[in-house]
C-alpha positions as CSV (number, residue, x, y, z in Angstrom):
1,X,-35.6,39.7,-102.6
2,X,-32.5,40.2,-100.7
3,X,-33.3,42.0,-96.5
4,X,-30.8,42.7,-94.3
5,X,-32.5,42.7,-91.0
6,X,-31.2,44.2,-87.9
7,X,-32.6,43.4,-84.6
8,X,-33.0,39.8,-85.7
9,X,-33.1,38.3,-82.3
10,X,-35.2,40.8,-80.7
11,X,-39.2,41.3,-81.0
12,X,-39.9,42.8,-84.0
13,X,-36.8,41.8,-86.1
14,X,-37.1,37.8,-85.4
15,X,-41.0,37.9,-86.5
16,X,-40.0,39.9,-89.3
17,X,-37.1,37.0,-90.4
18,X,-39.4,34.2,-89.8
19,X,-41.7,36.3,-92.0
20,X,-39.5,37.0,-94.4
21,X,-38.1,33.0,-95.2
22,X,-41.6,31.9,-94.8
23,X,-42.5,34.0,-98.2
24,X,-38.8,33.0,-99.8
25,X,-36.8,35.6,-99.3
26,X,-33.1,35.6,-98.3
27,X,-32.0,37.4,-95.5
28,X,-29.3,38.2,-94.0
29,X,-29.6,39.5,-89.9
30,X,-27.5,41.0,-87.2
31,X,-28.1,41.5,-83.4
32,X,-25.6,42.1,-80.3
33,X,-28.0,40.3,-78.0
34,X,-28.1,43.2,-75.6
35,X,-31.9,42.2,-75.2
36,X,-32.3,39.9,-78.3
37,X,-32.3,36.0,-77.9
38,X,-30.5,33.5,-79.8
39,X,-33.5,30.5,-79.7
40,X,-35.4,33.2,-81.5
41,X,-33.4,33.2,-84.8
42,X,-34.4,31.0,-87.3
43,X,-32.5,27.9,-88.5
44,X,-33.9,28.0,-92.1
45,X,-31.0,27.7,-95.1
46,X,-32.6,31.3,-96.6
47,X,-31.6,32.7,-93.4
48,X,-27.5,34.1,-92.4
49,X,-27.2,35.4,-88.7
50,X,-23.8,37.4,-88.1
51,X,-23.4,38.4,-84.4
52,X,-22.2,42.2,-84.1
53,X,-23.6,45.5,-83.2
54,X,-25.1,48.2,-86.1
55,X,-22.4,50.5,-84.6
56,X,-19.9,48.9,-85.9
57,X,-19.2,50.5,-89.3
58,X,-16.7,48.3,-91.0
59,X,-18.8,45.6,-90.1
60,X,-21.7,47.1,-91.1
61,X,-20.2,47.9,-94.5
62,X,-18.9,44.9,-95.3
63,X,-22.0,42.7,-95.0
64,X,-23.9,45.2,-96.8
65,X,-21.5,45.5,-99.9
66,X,-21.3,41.4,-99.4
67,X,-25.0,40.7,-99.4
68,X,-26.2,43.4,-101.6
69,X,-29.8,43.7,-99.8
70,X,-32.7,45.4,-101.6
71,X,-34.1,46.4,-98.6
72,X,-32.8,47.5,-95.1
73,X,-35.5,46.3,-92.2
74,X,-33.9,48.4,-89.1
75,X,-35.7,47.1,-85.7
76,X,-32.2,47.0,-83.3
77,X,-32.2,49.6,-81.3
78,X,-31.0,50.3,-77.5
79,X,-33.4,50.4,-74.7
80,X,-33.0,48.1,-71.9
81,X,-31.5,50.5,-69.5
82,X,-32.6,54.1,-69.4
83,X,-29.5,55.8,-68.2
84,X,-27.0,53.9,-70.5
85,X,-26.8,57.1,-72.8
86,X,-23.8,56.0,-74.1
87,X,-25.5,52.6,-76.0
88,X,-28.3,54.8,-76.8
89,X,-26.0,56.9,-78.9
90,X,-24.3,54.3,-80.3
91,X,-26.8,51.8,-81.3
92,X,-29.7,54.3,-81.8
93,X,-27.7,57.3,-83.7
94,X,-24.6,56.1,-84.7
95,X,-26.3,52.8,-86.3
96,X,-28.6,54.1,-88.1
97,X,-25.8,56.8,-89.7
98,X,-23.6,53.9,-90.6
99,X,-27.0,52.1,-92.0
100,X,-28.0,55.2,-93.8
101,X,-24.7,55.6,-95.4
102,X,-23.9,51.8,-96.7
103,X,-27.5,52.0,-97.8
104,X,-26.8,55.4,-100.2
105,X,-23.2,53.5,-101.1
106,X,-24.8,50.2,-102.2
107,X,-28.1,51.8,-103.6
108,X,-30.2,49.8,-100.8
109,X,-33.8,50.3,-102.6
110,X,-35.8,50.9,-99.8
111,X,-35.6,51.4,-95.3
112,X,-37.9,50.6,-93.0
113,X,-37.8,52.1,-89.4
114,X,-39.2,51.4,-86.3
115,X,-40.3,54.7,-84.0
116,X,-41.0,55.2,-80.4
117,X,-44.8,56.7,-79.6
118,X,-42.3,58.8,-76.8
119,X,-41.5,61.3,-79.7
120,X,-44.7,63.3,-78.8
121,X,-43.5,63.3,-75.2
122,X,-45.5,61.6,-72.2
123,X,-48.0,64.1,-71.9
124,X,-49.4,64.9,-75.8
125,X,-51.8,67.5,-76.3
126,X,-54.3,65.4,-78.5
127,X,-55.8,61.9,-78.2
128,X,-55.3,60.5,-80.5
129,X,-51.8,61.8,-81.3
130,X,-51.7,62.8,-85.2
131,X,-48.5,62.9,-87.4
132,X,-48.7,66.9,-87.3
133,X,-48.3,67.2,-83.5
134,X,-45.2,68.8,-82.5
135,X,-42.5,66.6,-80.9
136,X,-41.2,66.6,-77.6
137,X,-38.4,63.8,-77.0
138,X,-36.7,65.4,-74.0
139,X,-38.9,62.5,-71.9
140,X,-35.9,60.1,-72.2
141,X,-32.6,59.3,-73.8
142,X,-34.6,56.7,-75.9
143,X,-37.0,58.9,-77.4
144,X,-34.1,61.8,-78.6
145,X,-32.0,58.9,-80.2
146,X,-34.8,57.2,-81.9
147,X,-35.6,60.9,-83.2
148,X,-32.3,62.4,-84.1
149,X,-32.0,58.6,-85.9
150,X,-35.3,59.6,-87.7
151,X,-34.1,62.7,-88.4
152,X,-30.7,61.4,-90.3
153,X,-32.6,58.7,-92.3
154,X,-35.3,61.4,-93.7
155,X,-31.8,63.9,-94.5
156,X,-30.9,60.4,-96.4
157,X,-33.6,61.2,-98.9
158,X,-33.8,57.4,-99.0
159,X,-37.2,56.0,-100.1
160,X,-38.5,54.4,-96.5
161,X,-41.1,54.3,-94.6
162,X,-41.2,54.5,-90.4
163,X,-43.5,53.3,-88.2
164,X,-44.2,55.3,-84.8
165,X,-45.3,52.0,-82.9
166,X,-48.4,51.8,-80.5
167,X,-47.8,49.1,-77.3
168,X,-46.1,46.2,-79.5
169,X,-47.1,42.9,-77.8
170,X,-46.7,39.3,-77.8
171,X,-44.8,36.4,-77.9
172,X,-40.8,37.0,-77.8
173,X,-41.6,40.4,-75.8
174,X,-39.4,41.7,-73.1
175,X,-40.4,45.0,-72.5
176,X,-43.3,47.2,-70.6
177,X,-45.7,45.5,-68.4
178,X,-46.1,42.4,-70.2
179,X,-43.7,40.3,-69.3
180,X,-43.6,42.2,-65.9
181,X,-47.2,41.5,-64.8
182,X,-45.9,37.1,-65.8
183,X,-42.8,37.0,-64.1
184,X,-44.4,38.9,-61.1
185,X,-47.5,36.7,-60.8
186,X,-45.0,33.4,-61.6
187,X,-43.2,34.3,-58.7
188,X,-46.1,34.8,-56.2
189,X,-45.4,38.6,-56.5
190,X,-48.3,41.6,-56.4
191,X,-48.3,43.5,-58.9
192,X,-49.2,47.3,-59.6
193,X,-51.1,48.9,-62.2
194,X,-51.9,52.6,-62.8
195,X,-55.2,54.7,-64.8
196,X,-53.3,54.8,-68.0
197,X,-54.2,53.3,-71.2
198,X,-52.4,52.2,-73.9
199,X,-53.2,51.0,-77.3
200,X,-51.8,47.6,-77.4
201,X,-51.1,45.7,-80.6
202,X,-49.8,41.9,-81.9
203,X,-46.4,41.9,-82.9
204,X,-47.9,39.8,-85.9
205,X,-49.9,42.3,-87.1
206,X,-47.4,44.8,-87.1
207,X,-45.7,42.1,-89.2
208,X,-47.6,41.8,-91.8
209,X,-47.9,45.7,-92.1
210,X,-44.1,45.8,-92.2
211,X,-44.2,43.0,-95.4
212,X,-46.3,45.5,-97.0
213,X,-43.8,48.4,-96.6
214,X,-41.2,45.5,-98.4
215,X,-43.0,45.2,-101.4
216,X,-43.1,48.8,-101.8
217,X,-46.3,50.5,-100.2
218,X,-46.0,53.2,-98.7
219,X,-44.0,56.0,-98.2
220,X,-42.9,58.5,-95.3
221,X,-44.4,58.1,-91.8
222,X,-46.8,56.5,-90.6
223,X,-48.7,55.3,-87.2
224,X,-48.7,51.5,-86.4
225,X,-51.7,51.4,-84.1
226,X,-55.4,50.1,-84.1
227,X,-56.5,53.5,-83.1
228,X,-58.1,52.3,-79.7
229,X,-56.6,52.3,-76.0
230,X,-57.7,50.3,-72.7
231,X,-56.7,50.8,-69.2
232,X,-53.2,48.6,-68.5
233,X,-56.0,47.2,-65.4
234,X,-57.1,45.3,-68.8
235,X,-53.7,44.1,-70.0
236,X,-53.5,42.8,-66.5
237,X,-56.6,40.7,-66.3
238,X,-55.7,39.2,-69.7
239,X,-52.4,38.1,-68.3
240,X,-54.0,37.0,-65.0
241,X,-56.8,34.7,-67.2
242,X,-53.7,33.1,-69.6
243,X,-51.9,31.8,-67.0
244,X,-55.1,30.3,-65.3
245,X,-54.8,31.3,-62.0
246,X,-57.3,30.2,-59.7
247,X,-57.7,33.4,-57.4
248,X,-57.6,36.8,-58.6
249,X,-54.5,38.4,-57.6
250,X,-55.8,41.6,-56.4
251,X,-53.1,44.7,-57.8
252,X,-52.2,47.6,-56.0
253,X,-53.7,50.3,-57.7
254,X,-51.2,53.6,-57.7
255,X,-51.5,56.4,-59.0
256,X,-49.6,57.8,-62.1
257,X,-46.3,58.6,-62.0
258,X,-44.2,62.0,-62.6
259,X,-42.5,60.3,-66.1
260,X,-46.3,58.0,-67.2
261,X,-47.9,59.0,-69.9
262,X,-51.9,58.9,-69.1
263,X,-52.1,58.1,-72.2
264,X,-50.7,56.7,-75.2
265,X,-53.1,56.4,-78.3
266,X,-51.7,57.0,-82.2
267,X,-54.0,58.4,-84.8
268,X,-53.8,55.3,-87.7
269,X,-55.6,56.7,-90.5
270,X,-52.8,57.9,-92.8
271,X,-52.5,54.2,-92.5
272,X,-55.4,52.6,-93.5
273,X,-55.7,54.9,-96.2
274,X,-51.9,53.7,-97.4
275,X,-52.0,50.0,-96.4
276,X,-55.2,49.1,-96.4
277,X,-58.0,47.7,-93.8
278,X,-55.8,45.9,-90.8
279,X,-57.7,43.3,-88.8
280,X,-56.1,43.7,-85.3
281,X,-55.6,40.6,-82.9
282,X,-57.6,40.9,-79.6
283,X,-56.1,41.2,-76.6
284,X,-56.8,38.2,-75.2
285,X,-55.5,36.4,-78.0
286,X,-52.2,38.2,-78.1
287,X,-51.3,37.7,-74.1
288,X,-52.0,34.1,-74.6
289,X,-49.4,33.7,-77.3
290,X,-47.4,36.1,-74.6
291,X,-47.9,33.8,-71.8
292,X,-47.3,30.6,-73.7
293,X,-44.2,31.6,-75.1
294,X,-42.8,32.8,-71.4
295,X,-44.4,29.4,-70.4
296,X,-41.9,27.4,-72.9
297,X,-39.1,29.9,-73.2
298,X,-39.0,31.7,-69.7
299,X,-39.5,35.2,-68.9
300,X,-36.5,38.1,-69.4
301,X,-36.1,41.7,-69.4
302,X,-39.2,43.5,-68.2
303,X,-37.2,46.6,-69.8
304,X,-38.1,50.0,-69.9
305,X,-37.4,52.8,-71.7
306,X,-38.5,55.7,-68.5
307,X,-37.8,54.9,-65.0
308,X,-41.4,53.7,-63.4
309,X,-41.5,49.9,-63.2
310,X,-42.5,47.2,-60.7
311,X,-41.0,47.5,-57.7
């Protein structure tokens, strides 16, 4: 198959390329490098990499009605600085119009879409959140541009499928407390942590959920999530025992703040029941590949798509 993947220096979208070749595809990818890296693209021959932003239309609508993809895999989004409304809009709204609409033009047969847990709002009413609870987006610019983009590609009437993402974690990550908690404890730095839990999930496994939604399963929304969530206090420790450290680095403990979610936890089952069992990485295992990945490549971002962070 032909995939046109966007984001393809950034988390998601670079596991998803190296995914992608591995199986033989061709694919074709485009990033801005606003928090993507360039040593994270692949060299491979089945693999074209055009510099550019998804809100540039006539770019946009040349490479599509160039390469002819069968599928559109849409990771890029903007998110590394939470009062930049403006690159919100235009990478998060206006990129996924100008995707929608080449998509319809050149009879794209299927999009895949990447969602923000923050649709429900900071503060959801249920735990675990299910696909039926009412959304609340006003939490950040993020969260209402990755909705109203939501919003567009289900108006599309395209056949997709979107996944509302859990904690995403692992090697090539730049944002939440992951790469925070390194660079922090790297630099002789203490480190914070609140009571809230998240569900945090391997970047991998997402991966292989998302080659899945390629080959056609699926349909409509769905929860990326293992259904479970532990205190950030044990995202900490994990990090702390990669890295080897020979005291334990005592955190500040705080308390949670006005915009922190106590909770973040997705009800998966929709998903099992359309995808299948999903064997999900342990923790341990997925800060490891975290930490040696920082260890070879170096630590950036620490983005975040509300204000709290490590200060």
């Amino acid at each position: 198959m032909k995939i046109f993947v966007t984001g393809a220096a950034g988390q998601v979208g670079s596991h998803v390329v190296d995914q992608l070749v591995t199986q033989g595809d061709e694919v074709l990818g485009i990033d801005n490098f606003a928090t993507g890296r360039p040593e994270h693209l692949s060299g491979q021959s089945t693999f074209r990499f055009v510099e550019g932003s998804v809100a540039d239309m006539p770019l946009i609508s040349s490479l599509v009605a160039d390469f002819r993809p069968d599928v559109i895999v849409h990771t890029a989004a903007a998110y590394k600085d939470p009062e930049d409304w403006t690159s919100d809009v235009n990478t998060n709204i206006r990129g996924m119009v100008n995707l929608v609409d080449v998509a319809r033009k050149y009879s794209v047969r299927r999009f895949i879409y990447f969602q923000t847990a923050l649709i429900y709002g900071v503060k959801p009413d249920e735990n675990p959140v299910t696909l039926s609870h009412p959304r609340r987006v006003n939490n950040s610019s993020y969260s209402i541009s990755k909705a109203a983009a939501e919003d567009y590609l289900v108006l599309s009437e395209l056949d997709h499928v979107t996944f509302r993402l859990a904690n995403v974690i692992g090697s090539r990550n730049v944002s939440g407390p992951l790469p925070i908690f390194y660079q922090r404890l790297s630099e002789g730095k203490r480190c914070f942590v609140t009571p809230a839990r998240r569900d945090f999930v391997f970047v991998g496994d997402l991966v292989k959920a998302v080659m899945r939604a390629v080959s056609g399963v699926g349909s409509g929304t769905y929860h990326f999530s293992s259904g479970v969530d532990v205190p950030i206090l044990d995202l900490y420790n994990a990090v702390v025992k990669a890295m080897g450290l020979s005291e334990y680095p005592e955190p500040e403990i705080r308390e949670l703040g006005i915009d922190d979610a106590p909770s973040i936890l997705l009800d998966p089952s929709r998903t099992f029941a359309d995808f299948g069992p999903i064997e999900f990485t342990p923790l341990d295992t997925t800060v490891w590949n975290a930490v040696a990945y920082y260890r070879e490549q170096g630590v950036t971002g620490g983005f975040t798509h509300l204000q709290s962070n490590q200060k």
